[in-house]
C-alpha positions as CSV (number, residue, x, y, z in Angstrom):
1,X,18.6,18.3,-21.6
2,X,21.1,18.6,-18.7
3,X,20.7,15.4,-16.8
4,X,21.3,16.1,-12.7
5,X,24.1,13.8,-11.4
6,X,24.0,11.8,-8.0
7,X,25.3,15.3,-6.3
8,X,22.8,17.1,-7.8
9,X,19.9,15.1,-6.7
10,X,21.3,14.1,-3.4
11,X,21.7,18.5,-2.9
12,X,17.8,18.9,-3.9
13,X,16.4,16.2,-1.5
14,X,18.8,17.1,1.5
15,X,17.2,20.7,0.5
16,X,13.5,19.7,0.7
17,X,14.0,17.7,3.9
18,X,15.5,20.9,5.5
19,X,12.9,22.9,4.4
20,X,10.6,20.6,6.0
21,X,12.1,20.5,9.5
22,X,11.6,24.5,9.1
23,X,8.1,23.8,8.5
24,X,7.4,21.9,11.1
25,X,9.1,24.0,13.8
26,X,7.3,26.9,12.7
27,X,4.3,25.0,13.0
28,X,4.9,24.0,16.3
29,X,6.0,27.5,17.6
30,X,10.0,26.7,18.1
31,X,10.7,29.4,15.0
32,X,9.2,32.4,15.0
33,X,7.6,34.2,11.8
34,X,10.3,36.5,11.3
35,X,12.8,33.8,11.4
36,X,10.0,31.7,9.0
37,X,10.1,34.3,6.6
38,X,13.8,34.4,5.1
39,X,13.9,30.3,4.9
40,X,10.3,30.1,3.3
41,X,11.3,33.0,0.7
42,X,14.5,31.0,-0.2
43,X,12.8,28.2,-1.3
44,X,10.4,30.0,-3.4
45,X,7.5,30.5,-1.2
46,X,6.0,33.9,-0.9
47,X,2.8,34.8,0.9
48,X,0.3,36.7,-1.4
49,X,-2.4,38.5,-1.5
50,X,-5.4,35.5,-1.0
51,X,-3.0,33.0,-0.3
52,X,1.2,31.1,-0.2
53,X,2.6,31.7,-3.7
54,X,5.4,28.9,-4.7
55,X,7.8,29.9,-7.3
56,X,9.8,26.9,-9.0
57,X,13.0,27.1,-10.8
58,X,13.1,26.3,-14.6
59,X,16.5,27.0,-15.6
60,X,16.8,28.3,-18.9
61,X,13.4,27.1,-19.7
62,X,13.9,23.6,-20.1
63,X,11.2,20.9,-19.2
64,X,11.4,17.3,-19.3
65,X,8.0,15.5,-20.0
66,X,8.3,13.9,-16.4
67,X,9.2,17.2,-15.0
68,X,5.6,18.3,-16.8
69,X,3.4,15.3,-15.2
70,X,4.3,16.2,-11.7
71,X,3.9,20.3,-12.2
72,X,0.4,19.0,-13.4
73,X,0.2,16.9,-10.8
74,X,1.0,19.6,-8.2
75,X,-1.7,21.7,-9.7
76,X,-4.0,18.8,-9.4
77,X,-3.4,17.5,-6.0
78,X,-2.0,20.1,-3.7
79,X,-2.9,23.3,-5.2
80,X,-6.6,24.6,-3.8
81,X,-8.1,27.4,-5.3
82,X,-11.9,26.1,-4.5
83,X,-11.0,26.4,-0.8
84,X,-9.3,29.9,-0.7
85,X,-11.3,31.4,-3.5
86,X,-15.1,29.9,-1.4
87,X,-13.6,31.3,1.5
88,X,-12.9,35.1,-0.1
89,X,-16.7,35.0,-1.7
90,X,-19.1,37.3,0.0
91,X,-22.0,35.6,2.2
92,X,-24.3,36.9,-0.2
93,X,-22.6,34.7,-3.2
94,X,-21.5,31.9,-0.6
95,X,-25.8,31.4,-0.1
96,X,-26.8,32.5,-3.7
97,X,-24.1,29.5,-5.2
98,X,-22.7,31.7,-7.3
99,X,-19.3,31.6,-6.3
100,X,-16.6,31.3,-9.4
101,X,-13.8,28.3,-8.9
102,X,-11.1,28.6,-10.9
103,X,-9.5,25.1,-12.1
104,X,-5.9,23.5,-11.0
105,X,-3.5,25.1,-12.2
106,X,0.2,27.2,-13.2
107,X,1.2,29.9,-14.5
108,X,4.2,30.2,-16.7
109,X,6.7,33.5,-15.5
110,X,8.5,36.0,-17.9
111,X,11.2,34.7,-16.3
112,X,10.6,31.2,-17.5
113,X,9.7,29.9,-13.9
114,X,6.2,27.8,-12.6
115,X,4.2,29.5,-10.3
116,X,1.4,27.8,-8.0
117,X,-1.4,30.6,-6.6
118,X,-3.0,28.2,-4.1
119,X,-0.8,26.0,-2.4
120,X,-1.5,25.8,1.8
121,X,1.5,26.0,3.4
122,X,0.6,22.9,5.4
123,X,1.6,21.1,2.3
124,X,4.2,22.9,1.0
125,X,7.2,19.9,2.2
126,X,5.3,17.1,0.3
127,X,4.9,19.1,-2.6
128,X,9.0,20.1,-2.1
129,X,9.5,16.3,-1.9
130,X,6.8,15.4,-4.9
131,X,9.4,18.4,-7.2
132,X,12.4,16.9,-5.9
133,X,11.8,13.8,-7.4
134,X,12.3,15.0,-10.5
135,X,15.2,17.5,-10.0
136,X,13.3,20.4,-9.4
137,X,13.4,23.0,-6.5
138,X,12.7,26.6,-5.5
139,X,16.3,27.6,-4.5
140,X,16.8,31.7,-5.5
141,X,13.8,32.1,-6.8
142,X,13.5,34.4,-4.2
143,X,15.7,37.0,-2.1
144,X,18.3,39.1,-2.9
145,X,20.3,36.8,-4.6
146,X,21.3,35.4,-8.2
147,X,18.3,34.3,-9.3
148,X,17.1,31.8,-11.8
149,X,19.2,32.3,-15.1
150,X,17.3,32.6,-18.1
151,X,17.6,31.4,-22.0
152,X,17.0,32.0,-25.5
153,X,14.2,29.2,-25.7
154,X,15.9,28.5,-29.3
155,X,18.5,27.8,-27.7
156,X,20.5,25.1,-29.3
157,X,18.2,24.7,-32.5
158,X,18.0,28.5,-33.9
159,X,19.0,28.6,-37.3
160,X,20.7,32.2,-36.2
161,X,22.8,30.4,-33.0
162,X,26.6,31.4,-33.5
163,X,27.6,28.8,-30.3
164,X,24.7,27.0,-27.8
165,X,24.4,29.1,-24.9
166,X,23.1,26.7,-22.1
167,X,26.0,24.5,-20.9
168,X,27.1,28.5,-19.9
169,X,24.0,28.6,-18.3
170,X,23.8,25.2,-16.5
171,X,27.9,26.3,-15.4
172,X,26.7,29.2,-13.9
173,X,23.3,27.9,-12.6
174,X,25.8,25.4,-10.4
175,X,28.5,27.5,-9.6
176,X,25.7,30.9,-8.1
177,X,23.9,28.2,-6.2
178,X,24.2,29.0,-2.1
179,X,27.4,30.6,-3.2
180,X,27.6,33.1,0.1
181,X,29.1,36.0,-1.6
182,X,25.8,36.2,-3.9
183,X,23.0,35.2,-1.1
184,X,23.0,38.3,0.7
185,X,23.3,41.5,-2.4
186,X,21.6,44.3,-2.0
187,X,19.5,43.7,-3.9
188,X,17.9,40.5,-6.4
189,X,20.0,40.1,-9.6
190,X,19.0,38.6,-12.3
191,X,21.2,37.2,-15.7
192,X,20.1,36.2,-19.1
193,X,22.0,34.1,-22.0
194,X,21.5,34.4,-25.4
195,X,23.7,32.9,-28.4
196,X,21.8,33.9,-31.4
197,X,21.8,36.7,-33.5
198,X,19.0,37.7,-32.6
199,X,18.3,38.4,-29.3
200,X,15.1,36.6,-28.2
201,X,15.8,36.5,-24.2
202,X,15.9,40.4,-23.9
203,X,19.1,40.7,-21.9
204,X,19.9,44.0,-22.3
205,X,16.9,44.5,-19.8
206,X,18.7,42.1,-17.1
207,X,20.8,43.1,-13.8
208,X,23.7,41.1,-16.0
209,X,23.1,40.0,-20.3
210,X,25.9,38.0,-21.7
211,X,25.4,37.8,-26.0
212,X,28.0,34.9,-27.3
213,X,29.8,35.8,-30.1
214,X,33.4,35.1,-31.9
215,X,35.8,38.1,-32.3
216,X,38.2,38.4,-35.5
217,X,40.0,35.7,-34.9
218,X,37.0,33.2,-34.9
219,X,37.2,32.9,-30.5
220,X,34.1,32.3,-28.8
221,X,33.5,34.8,-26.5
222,X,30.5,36.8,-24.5
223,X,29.9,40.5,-24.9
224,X,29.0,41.9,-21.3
225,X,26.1,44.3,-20.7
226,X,25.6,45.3,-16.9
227,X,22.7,47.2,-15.2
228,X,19.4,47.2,-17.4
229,X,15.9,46.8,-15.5
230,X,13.0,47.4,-15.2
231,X,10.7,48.5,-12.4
232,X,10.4,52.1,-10.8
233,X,13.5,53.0,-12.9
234,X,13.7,51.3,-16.5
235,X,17.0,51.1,-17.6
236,X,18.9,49.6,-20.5
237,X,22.0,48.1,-19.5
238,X,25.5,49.1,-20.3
239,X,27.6,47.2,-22.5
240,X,31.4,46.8,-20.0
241,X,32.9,44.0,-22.2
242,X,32.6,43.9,-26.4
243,X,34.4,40.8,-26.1
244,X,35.4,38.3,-22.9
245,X,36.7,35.2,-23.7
246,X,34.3,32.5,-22.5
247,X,36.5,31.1,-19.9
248,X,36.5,33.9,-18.0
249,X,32.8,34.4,-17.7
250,X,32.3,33.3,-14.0
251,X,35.6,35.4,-13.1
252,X,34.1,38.5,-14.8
253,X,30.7,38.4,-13.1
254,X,32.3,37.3,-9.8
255,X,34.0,40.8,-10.0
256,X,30.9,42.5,-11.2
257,X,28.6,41.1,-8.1
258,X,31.8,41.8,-5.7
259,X,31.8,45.7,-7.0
260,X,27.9,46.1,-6.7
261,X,28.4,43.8,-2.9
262,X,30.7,46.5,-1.6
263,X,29.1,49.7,-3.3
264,X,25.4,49.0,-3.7
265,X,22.3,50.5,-1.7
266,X,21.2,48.8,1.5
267,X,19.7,51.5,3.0
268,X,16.9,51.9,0.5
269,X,15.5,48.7,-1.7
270,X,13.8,51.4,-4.6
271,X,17.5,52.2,-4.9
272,X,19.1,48.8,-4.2
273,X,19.5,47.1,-7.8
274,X,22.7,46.9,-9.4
275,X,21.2,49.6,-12.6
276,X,21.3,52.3,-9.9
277,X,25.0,51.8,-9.4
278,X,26.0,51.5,-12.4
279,X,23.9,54.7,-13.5
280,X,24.9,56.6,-10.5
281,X,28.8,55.7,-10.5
282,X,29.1,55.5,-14.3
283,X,32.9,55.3,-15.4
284,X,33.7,54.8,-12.4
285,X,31.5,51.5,-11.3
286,X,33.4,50.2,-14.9
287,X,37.0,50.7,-13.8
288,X,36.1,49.6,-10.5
289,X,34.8,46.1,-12.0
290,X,38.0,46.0,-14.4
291,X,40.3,46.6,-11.6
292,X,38.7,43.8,-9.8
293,X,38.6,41.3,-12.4
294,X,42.4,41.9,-12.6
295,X,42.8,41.2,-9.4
296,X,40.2,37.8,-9.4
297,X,42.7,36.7,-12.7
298,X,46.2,37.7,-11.7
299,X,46.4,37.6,-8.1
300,X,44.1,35.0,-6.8
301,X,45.0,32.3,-10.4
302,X,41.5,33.2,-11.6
303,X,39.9,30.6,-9.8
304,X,36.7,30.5,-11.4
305,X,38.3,30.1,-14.8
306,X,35.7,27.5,-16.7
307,X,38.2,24.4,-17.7
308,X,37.7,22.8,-21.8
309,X,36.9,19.7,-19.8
310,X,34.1,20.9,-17.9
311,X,32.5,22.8,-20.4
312,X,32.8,19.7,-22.7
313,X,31.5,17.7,-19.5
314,X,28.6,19.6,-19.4
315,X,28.2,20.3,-23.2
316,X,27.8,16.8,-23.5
317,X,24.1,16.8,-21.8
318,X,22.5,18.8,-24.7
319,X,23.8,17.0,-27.6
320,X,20.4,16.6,-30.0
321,X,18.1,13.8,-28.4
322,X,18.4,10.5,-30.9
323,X,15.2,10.1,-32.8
324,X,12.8,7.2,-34.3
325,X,14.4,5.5,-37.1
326,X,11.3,7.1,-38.9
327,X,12.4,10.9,-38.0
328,X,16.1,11.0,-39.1
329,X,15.9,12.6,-42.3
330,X,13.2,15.2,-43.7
331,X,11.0,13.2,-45.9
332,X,11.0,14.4,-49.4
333,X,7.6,14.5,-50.0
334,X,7.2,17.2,-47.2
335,X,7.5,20.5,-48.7
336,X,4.3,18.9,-51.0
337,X,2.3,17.2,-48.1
338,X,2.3,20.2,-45.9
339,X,1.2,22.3,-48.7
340,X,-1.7,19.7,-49.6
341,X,-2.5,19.7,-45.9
342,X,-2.4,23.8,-45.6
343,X,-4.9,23.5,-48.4
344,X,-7.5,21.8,-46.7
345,X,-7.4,23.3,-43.2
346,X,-6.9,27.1,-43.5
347,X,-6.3,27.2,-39.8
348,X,-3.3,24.5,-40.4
349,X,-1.3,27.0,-42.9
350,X,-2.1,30.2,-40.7
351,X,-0.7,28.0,-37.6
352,X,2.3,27.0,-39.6
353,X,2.7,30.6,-40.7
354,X,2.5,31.8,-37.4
355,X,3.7,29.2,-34.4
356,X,6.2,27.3,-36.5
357,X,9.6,28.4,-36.9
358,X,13.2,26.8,-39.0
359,X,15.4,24.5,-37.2
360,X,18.8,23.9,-37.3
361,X,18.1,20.7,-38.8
362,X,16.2,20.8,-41.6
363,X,14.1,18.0,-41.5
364,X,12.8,19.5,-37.8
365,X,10.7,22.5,-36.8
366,X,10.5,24.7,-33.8
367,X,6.7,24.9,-32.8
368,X,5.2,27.1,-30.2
369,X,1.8,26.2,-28.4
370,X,-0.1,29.0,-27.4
371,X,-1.3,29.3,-24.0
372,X,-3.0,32.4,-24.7
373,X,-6.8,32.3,-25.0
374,X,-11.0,33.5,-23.9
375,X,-11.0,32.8,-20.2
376,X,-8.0,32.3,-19.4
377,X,-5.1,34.4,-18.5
378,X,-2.2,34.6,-20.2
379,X,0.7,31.8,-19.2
380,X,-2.2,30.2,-17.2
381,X,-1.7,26.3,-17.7
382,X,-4.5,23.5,-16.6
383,X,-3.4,20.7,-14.7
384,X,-5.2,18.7,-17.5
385,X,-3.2,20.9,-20.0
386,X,0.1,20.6,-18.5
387,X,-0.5,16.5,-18.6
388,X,-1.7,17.1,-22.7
389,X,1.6,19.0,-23.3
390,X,3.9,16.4,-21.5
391,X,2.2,13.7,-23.7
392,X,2.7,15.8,-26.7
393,X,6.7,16.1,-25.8
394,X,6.9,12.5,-25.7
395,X,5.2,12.1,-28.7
396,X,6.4,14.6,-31.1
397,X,9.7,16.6,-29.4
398,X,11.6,14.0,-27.9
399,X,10.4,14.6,-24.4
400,X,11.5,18.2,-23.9
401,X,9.4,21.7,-23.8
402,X,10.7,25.1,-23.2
403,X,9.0,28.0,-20.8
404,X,9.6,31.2,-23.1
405,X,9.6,34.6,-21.8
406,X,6.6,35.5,-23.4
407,X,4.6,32.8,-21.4
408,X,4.0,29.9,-24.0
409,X,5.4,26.9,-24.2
410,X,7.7,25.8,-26.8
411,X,8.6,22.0,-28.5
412,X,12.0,22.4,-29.8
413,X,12.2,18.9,-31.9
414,X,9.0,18.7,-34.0
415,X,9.3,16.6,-37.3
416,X,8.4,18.2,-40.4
417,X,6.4,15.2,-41.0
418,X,4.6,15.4,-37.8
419,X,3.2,18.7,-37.7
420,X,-0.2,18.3,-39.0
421,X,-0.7,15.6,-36.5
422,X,0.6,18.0,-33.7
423,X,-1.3,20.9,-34.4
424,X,-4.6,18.6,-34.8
425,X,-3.6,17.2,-30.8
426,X,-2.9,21.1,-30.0
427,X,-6.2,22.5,-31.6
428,X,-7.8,20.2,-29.8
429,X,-6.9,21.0,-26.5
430,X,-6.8,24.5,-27.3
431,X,-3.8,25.0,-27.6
432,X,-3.2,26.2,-31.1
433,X,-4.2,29.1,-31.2
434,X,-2.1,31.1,-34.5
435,X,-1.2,33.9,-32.8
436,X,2.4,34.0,-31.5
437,X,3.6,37.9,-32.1
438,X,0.3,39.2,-32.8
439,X,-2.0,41.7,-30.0
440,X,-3.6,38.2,-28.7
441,X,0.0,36.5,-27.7
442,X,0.5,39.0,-24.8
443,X,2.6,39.0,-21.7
444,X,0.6,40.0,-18.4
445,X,1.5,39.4,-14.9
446,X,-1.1,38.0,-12.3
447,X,-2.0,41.4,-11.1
448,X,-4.2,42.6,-8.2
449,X,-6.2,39.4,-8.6
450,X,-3.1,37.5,-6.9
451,X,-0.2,39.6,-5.4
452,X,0.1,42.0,-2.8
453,X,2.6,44.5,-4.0
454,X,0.1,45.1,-7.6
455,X,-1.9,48.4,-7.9
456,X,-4.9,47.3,-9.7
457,X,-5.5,43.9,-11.9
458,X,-4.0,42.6,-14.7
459,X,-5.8,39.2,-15.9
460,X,-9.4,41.4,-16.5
461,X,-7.5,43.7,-18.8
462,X,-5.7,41.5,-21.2
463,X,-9.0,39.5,-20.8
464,X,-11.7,42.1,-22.6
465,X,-8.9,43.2,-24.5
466,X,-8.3,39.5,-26.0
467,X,-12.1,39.5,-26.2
468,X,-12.1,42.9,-28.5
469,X,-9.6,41.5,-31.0
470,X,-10.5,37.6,-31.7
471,X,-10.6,37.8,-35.4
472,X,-8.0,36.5,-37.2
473,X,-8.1,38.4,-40.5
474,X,-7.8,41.4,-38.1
475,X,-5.2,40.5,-36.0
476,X,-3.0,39.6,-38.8
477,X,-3.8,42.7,-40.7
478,X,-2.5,44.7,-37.4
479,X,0.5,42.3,-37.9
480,X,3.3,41.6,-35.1
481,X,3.3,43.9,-32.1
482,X,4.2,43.4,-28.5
483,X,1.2,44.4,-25.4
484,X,2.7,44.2,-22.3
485,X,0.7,44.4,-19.4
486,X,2.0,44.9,-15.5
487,X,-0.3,45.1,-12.3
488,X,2.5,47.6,-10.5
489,X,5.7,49.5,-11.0
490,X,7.6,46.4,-10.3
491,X,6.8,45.2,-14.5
492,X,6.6,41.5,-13.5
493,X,4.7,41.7,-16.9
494,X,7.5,43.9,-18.7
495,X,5.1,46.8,-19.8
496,X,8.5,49.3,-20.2
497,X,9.3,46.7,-23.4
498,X,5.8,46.6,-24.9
499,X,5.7,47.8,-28.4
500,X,2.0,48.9,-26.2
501,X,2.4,48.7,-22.6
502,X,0.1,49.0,-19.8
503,X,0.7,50.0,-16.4
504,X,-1.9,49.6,-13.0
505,X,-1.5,52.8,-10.9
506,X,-3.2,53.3,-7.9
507,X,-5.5,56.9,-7.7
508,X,-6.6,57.4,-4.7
509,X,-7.6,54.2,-3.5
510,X,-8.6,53.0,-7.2
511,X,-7.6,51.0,-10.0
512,X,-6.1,53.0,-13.3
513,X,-4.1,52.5,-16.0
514,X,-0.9,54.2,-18.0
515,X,-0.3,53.0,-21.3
516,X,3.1,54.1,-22.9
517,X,4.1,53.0,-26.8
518,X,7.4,52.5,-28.3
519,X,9.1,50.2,-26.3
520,X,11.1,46.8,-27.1
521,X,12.7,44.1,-25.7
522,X,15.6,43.9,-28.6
523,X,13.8,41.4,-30.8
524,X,14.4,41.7,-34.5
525,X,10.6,42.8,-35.0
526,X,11.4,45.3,-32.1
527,X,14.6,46.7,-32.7
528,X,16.9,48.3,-30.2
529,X,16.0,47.6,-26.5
530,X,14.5,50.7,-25.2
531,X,11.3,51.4,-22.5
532,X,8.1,52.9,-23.8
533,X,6.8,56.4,-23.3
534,X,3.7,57.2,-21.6
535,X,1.0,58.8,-23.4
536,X,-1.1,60.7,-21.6
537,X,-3.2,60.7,-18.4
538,X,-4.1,57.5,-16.6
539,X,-7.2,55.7,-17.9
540,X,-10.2,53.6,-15.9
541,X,-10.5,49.6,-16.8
542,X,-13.1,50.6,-19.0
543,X,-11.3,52.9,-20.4
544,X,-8.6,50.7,-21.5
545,X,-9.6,48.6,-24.7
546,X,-10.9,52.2,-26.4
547,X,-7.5,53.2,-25.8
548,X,-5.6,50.4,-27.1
549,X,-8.4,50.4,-30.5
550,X,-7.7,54.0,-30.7
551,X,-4.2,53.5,-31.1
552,X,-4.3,50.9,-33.5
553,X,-7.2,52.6,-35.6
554,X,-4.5,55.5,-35.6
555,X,-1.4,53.2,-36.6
556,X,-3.6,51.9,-39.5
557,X,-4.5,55.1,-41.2
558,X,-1.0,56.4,-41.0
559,X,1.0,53.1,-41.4
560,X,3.0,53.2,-45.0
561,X,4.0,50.2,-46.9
562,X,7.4,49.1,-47.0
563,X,8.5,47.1,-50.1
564,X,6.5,44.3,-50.2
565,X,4.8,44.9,-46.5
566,X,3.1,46.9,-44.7
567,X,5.4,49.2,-41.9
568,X,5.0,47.2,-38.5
569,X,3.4,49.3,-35.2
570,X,6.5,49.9,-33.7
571,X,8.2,51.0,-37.0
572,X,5.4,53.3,-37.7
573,X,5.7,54.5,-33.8
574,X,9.5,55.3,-34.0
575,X,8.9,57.0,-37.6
576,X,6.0,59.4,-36.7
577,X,6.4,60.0,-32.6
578,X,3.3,59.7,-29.7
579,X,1.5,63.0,-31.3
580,X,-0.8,61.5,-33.3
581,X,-1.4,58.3,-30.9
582,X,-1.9,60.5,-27.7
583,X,-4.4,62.4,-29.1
584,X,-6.5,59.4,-30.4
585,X,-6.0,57.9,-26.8
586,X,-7.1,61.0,-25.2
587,X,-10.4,61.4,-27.6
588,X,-11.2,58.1,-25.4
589,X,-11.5,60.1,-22.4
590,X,-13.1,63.0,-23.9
591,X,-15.9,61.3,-25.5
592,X,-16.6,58.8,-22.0
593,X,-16.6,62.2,-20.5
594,X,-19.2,63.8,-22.7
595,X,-20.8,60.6,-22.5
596,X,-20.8,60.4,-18.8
């Protein structure tokens, strides 16, 4: 992991103790809340529905186990859901007892960022000063600026990785932070790495997605896409550059955010992002940024060229972590132990099958714990959890986790030889649940039950439809398929890439739902990045999990096999068209009709 030098830290705490002055004049009256507002939101604190929201950075995922204690220990200490959630209660349910806390906790962002519901803002400096003892922050995770930049959370140990794409990231984390010509765009921008093969951080759905990859000639280089979203206006974005040499990567986007600076929307934020430019201006909004970057490279030296020495400097903080004398080579009795082990615990081997992926090294293992279960909402994590996963880090992944897009956690240097031992410490604290890819492992934001801008809730949905589909045998049998479920147009939970997707609209005055099929985030299982389709009228909450079982029941009559498998949902979507799925989803509402 990147370790933050003197500057670094030094940055952070002089941050959090001016955010703290501009608590405590706004407290005492000197700033008003207008002038509150922009300082609060650039430090990550929103104000929500129920209560303040605090956004924290993760940049490209990465976690430290001490970094995981004091998130668990903000949850515990400072974040106070009994409070807000007694004081919301009716004075029926207030009298009666029956009012529902909810425990301590975070919630894991698709874009890899730890968010607190509950936080007063009374406390929000010591909780500042509590993160910045541990290098972390909530600088742009808010405003129209370059926000938190996002990872493959393989990065480093896929098997697929052509070049290791987060000393890029930790470059360009340093180099957008408070830089003035990227705190004030028109709009928020967001940027996603990847250097696999396989693209596992969706960035051809980001304001800017950079793929590394080596031309001809064997040079390390980034291909450029600019202009995907999602939102009121799903858009895949457009590839400018096959090939940029690395060194030029700040240069390049410099001229990009300079070209969408001078020609992008202010006057309307639905029409602010940089995808609307780039749609609008086409060919031209290309040239544009070419012309630029010419002029960034010959006339002004290129000043943002990325040195050997600095990318070395950096490089340098995510060599592999040194490991027990015990855990340096794959034990040759593994392969045979694991199988013995599968054997007895049925639940072991389907784990292994399912949350366990190669390594680089072959004596490790990539392991994903699950955080993605009955009653509780999907990337919810405990305070009592996120202590549990920190002591799992130290013990079995060299005291690192990674946030993934998908809202799990993942430990990125698992022993072969440890993973019966880790997936007994997971089970245990319910966290190993086998379900990574299937219906069960889905992405959902926190909805109506949490955030102003959302049309209708999110967390009750996923909840009876997690409910409906807690077999196993069954969810396997369904096989891999991506549910996506957002609260409102703005697709914090990604529905437009949801092999299923499921949008809260608001009909006069109440909560519906679209569901569109088809989409994908660019995974291997998924295919080309592309937004679903909607498939017929919207349905009520109730409505919902018929729907999603309709379509399923329908994918698994018509479903054909393919070699030695059966065809995957999204195959079988893209081979056969929405026909026979809207009509099974719109049976649902003819028969509740009938019924009603």
């Amino acid at each position: 992991m990147y370790q933050y030098t003197e500057f670094d830290r030094a940055f952070v705490r002089s941050r959090a103790a001016q955010f703290r002055d501009q608590i405590e004049r706004w407290q005492t009256g000197k700033l008003s809340e207008d002038d509150f507002r922009p300082l609060r939101l650039q430090n990550g604190w929103y104000v929500q529905r129920h209560a303040p929201m605090l956004r924290v950075a993760v940049p490209y995922g990465e976690l430290s186990s001490s970094q995981l204690r004091v998130l668990a220990r903000v949850a515990r200490e400072y974040d106070e859901p009994e409070a807000q959630v007694y004081r919301l209660a009716s004075d029926a349910q207030r009298k009666l007892g029956t009012v529902r806390l909810p425990t301590h906790y975070a919630h894991f962002t698709t874009r890899t960022n730890v968010q607190f519901n509950w936080i007063p803002l009374s406390k929000a400096a010591d909780v500042m000063d509590l993160l910045a003892s541990v290098d972390m922050h909530g600088i742009q995770t808010s405003g129209n600026c370059i926000r938190n930049i996002s990872c493959d959370e393989r990065a480093g140990v896929a098997p697929d990785e052509l070049a290791d794409p987060r000393p890029f990231a930790e470059i360009m984390r340093q180099w957008t932070t408070l830089h003035p010509e990227f705190a004030f765009l028109p709009r928020k921008f967001k940027i996603a790495i990847t250097g696999a093969t396989e693209d596992r951080a969706a960035t051809d759905w980001h304001d800017v997605g950079l793929h590394l990859q080596r031309n001809d000639a064997g040079e390390l280089g980034f291909r450029v896409s600019v202009g995907g979203g999602m939102g009121r206006t799903p858009v895949i974005g457009t590839v400018l550059r096959e090939f940029l040499p690395w060194n030029h990567i700040m240069n390049y986007i410099e001229a990009v955010v300079r070209v969408y600076n001078r020609y992008g929307r202010r006057d309307n934020k639905y029409k602010a992002r940089i995808k609307i430019l780039v749609k609008a201006e086409g060919q031209r909004y290309v040239d544009e940024v070419e012309e630029e970057f010419r002029q960034i490279v010959e006339h002004d030296g290129g000043p943002h060229t990325i040195p050997q020495a600095e990318l070395d400097r950096v490089s340098a903080s995510f060599l592999p972590p040194k490991l027990p004398a015990r855990l340096t080579h794959a034990s040759r009795d593994a392969p045979d132990t694991l199988k013995e082990q599968a054997a007895q615990h049925p639940l072991f081997e389907r784990w292994l099958q399912r949350n366990v992926a190669l390594h680089k090294d072959p004596s490790m293992r990539i392991v994903t714990l699950s955080f993605k279960r009955l009653l509780q909402a999907p990337g919810d994590a405990s305070a009592d959890q996120l202590e549990l996963v920190a002591e799992l880090t130290d013990r079995f992944s060299a005291g690192e986790a990674r946030v993934t897009h998908t809202q799990n956690l993942v430990l990125p240097w698992v022993h072969v030889d440890d993973l019966c031992a880790l997936w007994e410490a997971a089970r245990d604290a319910g966290l190993a649940s086998a379900n990574v890819h299937l219906l069960t492992d889905m992405i959902a934001c926190p909805g109506g039950d949490f955030c102003a801008l959302a049309n209708a809730r999110s967390i009750p949905v996923a909840e009876a439809i997690a409910e409906r589909y807690q077999d196993l045998d069954e969810l396997n049998d369904i096989g891999e398929i991506d549910l996506h479920i957002s609260g409102c147009i703005n697709s914090c939970g990604h529905h437009h890439s949801g092999h299923i997707g499921i949008l809260g609209v608001d009909k006069d005055g109440k909560e519906w739902y679209q569901v569109t099929l088809g989409g994908s985030d660019g995974s291997a299982a998924s295919g080309t990045a592309q937004p679903g389709k909607v498939i017929g009228p919207s349905f009520s909450a109730p409505e919902v999990p018929g729907v999603i079982e309709a379509v399923l029941s329908t994918y698994l009559a018509i479903r054909q096999t393919v070699g030695a498998r059966q065809e995957l949902f999204i195959e079988t979507v893209r081979r056969v068209g929405l026909d026979p799925f809207k009509v099974a989803a719109n049976d649902v509402r003819a028969n509740g009709e009938r019924a009603a």
